[in-house]
MIKETOR-135384 format. One record per residue (C-alpha): x, y, z; chain. Coordinates in steps of 0.5 Angstrom, whole numbers, plus 500, padded with zeros to 3 digits. Example, Ala and Ser with C-alpha at 12.3 -4.5 7.8 and 13.67 -1.06 7.14 Angstrom:
! MIKETOR-135384
{rec {525 491 516} A}
{rec {527 498 514} A}
//
This chain:
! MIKETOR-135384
{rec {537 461 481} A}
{rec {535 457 475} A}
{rec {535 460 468} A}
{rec {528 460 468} A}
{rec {527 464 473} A}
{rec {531 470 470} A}
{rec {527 477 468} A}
{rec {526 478 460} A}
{rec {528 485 457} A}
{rec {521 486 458} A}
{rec {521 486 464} A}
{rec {527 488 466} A}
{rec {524 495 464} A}
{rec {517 493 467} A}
{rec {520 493 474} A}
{rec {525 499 474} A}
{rec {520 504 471} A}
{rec {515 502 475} A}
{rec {520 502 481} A}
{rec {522 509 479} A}
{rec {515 511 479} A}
{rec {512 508 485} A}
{rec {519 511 489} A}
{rec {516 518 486} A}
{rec {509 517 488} A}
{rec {511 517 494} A}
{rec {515 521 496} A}
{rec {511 526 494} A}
{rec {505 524 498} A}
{rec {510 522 504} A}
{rec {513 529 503} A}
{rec {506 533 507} A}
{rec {504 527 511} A}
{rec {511 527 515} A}
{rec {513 535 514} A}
{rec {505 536 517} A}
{rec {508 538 523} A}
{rec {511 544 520} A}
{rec {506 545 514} A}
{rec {500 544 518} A}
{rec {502 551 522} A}
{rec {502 554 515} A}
{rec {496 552 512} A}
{rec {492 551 518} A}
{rec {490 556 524} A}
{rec {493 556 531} A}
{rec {488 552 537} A}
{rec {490 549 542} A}
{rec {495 542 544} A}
{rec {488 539 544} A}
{rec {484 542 537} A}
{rec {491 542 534} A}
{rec {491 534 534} A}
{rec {484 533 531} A}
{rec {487 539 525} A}
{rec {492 534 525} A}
{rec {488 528 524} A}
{rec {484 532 519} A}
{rec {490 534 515} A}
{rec {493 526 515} A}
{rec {485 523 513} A}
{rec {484 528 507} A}
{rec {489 524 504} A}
{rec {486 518 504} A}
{rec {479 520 505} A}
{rec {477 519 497} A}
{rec {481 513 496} A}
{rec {475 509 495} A}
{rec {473 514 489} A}
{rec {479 513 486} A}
{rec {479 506 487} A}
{rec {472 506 483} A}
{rec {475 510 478} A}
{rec {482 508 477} A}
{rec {479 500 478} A}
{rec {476 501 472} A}
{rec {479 504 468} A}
{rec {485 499 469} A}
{rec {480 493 468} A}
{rec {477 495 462} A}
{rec {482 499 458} A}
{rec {489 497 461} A}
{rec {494 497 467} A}
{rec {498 500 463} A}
{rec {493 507 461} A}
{rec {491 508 468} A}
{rec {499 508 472} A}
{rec {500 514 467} A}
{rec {495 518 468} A}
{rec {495 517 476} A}
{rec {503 519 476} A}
{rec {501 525 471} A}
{rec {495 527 477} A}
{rec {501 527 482} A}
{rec {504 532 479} A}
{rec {498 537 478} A}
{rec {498 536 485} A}
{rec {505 537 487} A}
{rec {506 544 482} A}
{rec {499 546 486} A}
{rec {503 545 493} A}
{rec {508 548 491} A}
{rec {506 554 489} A}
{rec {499 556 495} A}
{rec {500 562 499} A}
{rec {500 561 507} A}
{rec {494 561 512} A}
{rec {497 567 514} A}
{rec {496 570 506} A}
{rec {490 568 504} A}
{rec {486 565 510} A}
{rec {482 558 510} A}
{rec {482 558 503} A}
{rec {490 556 504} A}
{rec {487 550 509} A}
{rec {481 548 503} A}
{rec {486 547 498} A}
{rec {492 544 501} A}
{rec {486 538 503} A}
{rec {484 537 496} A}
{rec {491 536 494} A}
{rec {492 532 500} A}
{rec {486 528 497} A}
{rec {488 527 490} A}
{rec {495 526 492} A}
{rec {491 519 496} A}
{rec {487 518 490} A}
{rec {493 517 485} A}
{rec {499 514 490} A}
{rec {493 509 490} A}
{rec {492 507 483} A}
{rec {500 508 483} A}
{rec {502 502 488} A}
{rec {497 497 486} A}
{rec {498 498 479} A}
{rec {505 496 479} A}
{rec {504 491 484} A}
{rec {498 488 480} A}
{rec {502 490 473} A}
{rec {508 486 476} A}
{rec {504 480 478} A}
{rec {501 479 472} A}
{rec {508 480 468} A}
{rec {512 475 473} A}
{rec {511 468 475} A}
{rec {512 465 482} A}
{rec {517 465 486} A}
{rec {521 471 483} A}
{rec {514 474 483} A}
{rec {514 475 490} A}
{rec {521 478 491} A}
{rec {520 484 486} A}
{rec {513 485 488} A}
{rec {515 485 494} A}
{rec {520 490 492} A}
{rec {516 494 490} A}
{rec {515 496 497} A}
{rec {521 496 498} A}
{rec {522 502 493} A}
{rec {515 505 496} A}
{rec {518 505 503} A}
{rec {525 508 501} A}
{rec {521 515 497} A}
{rec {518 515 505} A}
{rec {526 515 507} A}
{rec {528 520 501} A}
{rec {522 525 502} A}
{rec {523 525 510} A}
{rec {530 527 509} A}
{rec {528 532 506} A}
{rec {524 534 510} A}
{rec {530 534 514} A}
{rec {534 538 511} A}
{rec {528 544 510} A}
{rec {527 544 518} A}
{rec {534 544 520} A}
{rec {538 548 515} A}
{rec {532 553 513} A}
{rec {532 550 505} A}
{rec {526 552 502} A}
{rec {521 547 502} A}
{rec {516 549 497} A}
{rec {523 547 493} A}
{rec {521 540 494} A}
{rec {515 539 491} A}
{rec {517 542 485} A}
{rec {523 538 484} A}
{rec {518 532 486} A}
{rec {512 535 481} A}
{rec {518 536 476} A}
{rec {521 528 476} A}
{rec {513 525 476} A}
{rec {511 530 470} A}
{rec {518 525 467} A}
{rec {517 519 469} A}
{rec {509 519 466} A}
{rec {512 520 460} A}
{rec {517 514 461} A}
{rec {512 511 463} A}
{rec {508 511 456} A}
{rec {514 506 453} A}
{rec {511 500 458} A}
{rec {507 494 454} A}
{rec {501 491 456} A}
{rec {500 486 461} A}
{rec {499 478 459} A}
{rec {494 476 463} A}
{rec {489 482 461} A}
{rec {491 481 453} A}
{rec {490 474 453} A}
{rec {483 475 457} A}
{rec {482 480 452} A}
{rec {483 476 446} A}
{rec {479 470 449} A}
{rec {473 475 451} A}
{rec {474 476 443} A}
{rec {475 470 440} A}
{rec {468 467 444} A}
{rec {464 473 442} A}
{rec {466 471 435} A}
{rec {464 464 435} A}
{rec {458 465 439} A}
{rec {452 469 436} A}
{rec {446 467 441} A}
{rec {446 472 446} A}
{rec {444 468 452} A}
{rec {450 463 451} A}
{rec {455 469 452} A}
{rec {450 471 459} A}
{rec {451 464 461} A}
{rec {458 464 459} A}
{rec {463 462 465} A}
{rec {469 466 463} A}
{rec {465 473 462} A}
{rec {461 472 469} A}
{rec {465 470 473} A}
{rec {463 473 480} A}
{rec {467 476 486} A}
{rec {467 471 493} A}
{rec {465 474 498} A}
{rec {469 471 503} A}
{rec {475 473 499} A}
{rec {473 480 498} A}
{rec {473 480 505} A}
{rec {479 477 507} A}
{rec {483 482 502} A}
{rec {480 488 506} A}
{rec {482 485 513} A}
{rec {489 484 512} A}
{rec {489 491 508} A}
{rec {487 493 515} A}
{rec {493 492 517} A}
{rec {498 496 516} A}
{rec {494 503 517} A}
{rec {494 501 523} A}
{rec {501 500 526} A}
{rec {504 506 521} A}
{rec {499 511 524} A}
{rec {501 508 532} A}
{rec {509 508 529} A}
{rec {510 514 526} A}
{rec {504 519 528} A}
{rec {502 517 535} A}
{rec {509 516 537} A}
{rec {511 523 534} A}
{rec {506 526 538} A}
{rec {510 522 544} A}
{rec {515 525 542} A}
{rec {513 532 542} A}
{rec {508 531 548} A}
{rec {512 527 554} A}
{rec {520 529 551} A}
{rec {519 536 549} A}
{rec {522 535 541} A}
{rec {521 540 537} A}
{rec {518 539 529} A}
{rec {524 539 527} A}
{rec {527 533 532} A}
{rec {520 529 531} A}
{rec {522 529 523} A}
{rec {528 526 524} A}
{rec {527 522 529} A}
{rec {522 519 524} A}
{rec {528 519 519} A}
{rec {531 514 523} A}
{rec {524 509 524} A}
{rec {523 510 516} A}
{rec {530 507 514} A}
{rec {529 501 520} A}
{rec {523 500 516} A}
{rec {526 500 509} A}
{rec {531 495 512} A}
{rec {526 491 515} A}
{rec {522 491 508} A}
{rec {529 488 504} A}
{rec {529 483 509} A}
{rec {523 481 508} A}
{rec {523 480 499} A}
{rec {529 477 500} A}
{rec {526 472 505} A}
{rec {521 471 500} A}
{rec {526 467 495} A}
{rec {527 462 500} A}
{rec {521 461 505} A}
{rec {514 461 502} A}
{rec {511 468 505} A}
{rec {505 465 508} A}
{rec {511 463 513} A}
{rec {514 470 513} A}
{rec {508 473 514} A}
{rec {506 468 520} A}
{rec {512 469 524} A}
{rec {512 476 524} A}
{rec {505 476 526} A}
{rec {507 472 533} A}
{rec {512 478 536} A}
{rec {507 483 533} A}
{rec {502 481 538} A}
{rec {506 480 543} A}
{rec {509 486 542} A}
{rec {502 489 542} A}
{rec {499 485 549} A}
{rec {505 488 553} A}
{rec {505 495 549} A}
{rec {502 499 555} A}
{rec {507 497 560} A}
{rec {513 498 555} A}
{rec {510 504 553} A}
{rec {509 506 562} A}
{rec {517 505 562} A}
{rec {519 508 557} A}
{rec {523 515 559} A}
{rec {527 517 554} A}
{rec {527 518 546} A}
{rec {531 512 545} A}
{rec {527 507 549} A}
{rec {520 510 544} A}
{rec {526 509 538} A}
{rec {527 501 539} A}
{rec {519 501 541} A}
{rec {517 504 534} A}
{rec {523 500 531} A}
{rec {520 493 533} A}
{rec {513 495 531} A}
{rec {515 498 524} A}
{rec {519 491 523} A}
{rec {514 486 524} A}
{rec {508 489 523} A}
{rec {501 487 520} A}
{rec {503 487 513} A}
{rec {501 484 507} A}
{rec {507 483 503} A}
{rec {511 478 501} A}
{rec {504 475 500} A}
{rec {500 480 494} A}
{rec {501 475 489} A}
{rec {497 471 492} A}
{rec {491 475 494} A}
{rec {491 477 486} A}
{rec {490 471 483} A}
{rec {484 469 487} A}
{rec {481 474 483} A}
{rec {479 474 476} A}
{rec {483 479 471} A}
{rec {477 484 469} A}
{rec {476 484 477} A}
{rec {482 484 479} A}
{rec {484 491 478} A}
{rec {478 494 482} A}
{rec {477 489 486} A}
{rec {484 490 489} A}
{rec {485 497 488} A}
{rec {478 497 492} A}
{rec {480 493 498} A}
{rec {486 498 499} A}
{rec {483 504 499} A}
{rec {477 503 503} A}
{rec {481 499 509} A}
{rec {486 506 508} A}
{rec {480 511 509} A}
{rec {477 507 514} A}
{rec {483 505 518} A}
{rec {487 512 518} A}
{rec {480 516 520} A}
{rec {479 510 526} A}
{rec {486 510 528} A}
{rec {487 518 528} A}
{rec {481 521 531} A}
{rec {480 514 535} A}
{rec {487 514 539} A}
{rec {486 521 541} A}
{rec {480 519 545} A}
{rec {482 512 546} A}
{rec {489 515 549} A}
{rec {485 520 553} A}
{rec {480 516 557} A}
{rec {484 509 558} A}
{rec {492 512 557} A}
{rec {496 506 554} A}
{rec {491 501 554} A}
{rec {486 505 549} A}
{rec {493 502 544} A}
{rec {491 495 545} A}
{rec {483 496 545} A}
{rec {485 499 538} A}
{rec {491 495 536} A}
{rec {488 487 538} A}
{rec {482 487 534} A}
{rec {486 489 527} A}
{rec {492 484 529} A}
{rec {487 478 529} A}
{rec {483 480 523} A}
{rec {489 480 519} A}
{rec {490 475 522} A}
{rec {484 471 520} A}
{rec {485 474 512} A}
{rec {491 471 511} A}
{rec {488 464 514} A}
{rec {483 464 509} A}
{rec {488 465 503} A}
{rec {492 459 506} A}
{rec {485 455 505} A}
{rec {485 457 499} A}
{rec {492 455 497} A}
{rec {491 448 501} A}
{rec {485 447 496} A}
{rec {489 448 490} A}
{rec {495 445 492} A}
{rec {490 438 494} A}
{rec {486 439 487} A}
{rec {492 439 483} A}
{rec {494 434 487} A}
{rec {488 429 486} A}
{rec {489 431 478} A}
{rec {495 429 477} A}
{rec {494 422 481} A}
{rec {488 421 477} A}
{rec {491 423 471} A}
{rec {497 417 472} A}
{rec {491 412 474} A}
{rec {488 413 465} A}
{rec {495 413 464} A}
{rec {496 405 468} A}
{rec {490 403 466} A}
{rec {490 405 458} A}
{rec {497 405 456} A}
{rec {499 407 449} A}
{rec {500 402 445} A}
{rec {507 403 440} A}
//
């Protein structure tokens, strides 16, 4: 790597308080969603195998259900006050909601209000893991430049992955040896209070002080208000196909995480006779063949342009998807399902390495909405598609309900990334032209010494 291409002290900061933080975010919000086996009999009321799975799916929703207010909320802020402002504050939320966690009493105690007040922390648990991971990711876009951008963006998924990895084996620890688990949710709250705190010595972003000084400066050159309504710069509008295409490769991941972990959990419990705690484990194993997949892949990015990973990857997943139902019909024992969850998680429908890219097809003071929007959205609508979905789709066409659901959402990610690869083409072409044009004046008009 050439000198130009080292991290400044600044960012070095940058990177590992952001890092830091996201590993906190989601271990705390990773901490219910696969601890749900076992807190959903606390917090929710005994039915049926069938009824527990809709509980199931309602308790894995309300984390995500609201993420499109939050991305209102939050993409706001972050494009008109700063990155810097709204990382804070969605750290420090995080926290309130884990101290509420870990001090609620039990259905057993306190009836269904116990099951309302889980839902709304779940809810705000979403809202601010959201405004999180997007931050830090669009934070570190905009502080680092191509091609160490798209190893430590992409590590920043990385790092999320392993706050998975940590809070499952906890999760763990609380099931097999008897630790208390409320313990843990203080510890995470504890931890996130700091760690918003830290948070505050981080510098604003580049790009959004130098589009914020150009704004200034034109408001200060030009008087006559319908120039500044004219202006290129100030209205600059949103593409459509753009929005969309970020939205369908964001659609991904919900996708194959919801089948990887949860469905086969549900598997393993259904067809295997695992207890809660043997699924929780299980899925220990899963998650750190997750984070290692996902180091592979940021450390790929040094050396392949992502577009490559990122098609690669999406070739085996679709075979992996066509043959799922007989793979999954001859499958018989807890191994088999581990390699099986072991390749979705690998070579899923996933954005990273290719996040810078989608950014900067947006204009700054969008940017932050449009992006945090785009995830938030495909996360609500994906996980209440795939959660209630998959319980029927299984129940009516057995396996096959997993392709009806899986292909569609493989292929509009597909479709996604594709139109960004356009979008870099033309660019590519455009500069080209440029610079060709540019050595034409110079041949045709020398300067003279």
């Amino acid at each position: 790597m050439s000198g130009s291409n080292k991290l400044n002290k600044q960012q070095r900061e940058a990177v590992g308080l952001l890092s830091i933080g996201t590993f906190l975010e989601y271990f705390d919000l990773m901490l219910y969603v696969h601890m749900a086996v076992l807190l959903n009999e606390l917090f929710f009321p005994k039915t049926d195998p069938f009824t527990a799975s809709l509980i199931s799916a309602f308790s894995f929703c309300s984390t995500f259900v609201f993420r499109p207010l939050g991305a209102l909320i939050f993409g706001y802020i972050g494009d008109t006050i700063g990155r810097k402002i709204t990382i804070i504050i969605t750290t420090f939320l995080m926290a309130i909601s884990c101290l509420v966690m870990a001090n609620l009493p039990t259905y057993a105690q306190i009836g269904i209000t116990a099951s309302w007040i889980i839902t709304v922390c779940r809810m705000v648990q979403g809202m601010s893991s959201m405004g999180e991971i997007v931050g830090a990711e669009l934070y570190l876009t905009e502080m680092i430049k191509p091609p160490k951008q798209y190893f430590i963006v992409t590590m920043i998924a990385v790092v999320s992955v392993f706050g998975t990895v940590v809070a499952l084996a906890v999760a763990s620890l609380v099931t097999s040896f008897g630790f208390e688990w409320r313990l843990a949710f203080w510890v995470g709250a504890g931890v996130a209070l700091i760690g918003s705190v830290a948070r505050t010595s981080l510098r604003e972003t580049p790009d959004f002080i130098n589009a914020k000084r150009e704004i200034t400066n034109r408001l200060e050159s030009v008087v006559d208000k319908d120039a500044i309504d004219q202006d290129v710069f100030m209205q600059t509008k949103i593409d459509t196909k753009t929005t969309l295409s970020l939205f369908l490769i964001n659609c991904g991941w919900p996708g194959c995480f919801y089948f990887a972990y949860v469905h086969c959990g549900n598997v393993l419990k259904q067809n295997f006779g695992f207890s809660s705690e043997e699924v929780i484990h299980h899925n220990l194993i899963v998650a750190i063949i997750q984070l290692l997949g996902f180091l592979c892949t940021a450390w790929l990015s040094l050396k392949i342009h992502p577009f490559k990973i990122i098609r690669t990857k999406f070739y085996i997943f679709l075979l992996l998807i066509l043959i799922s139902p007989y793979l999954l019909s001859e499958i018989n024992s807890s191994l088999g399902l581990l390699l099986f969850q072991a390749f979705l998680v690998l070579f899923a429908c996933e954005s990273h390495p290719g996040v810078p890219i989608y950014f900067k097809h947006f204009p700054v003071f969008k940017r932050y909405t449009q992006a945090s929007m785009s995830y938030a959205v495909s996360r609500a609508a994906m996980y209440i598609i795939t959660s209630f979905g998959l319980v029927y789709l299984i129940k009516y066409f057995e396996h096959w309900g997993l392709v009806v659901l899986m292909l569609p959402i493989s292929i509009g990610f597909m479709v996604g990334v594709n139109y960004f690869q356009s979008l870099e083409d033309g660019m590519k072409q455009s500069a080209h032209s440029k610079t060709v044009s540019d050595q034409l004046k110079l041949k045709q008009n020398p300067v003279e010494n």
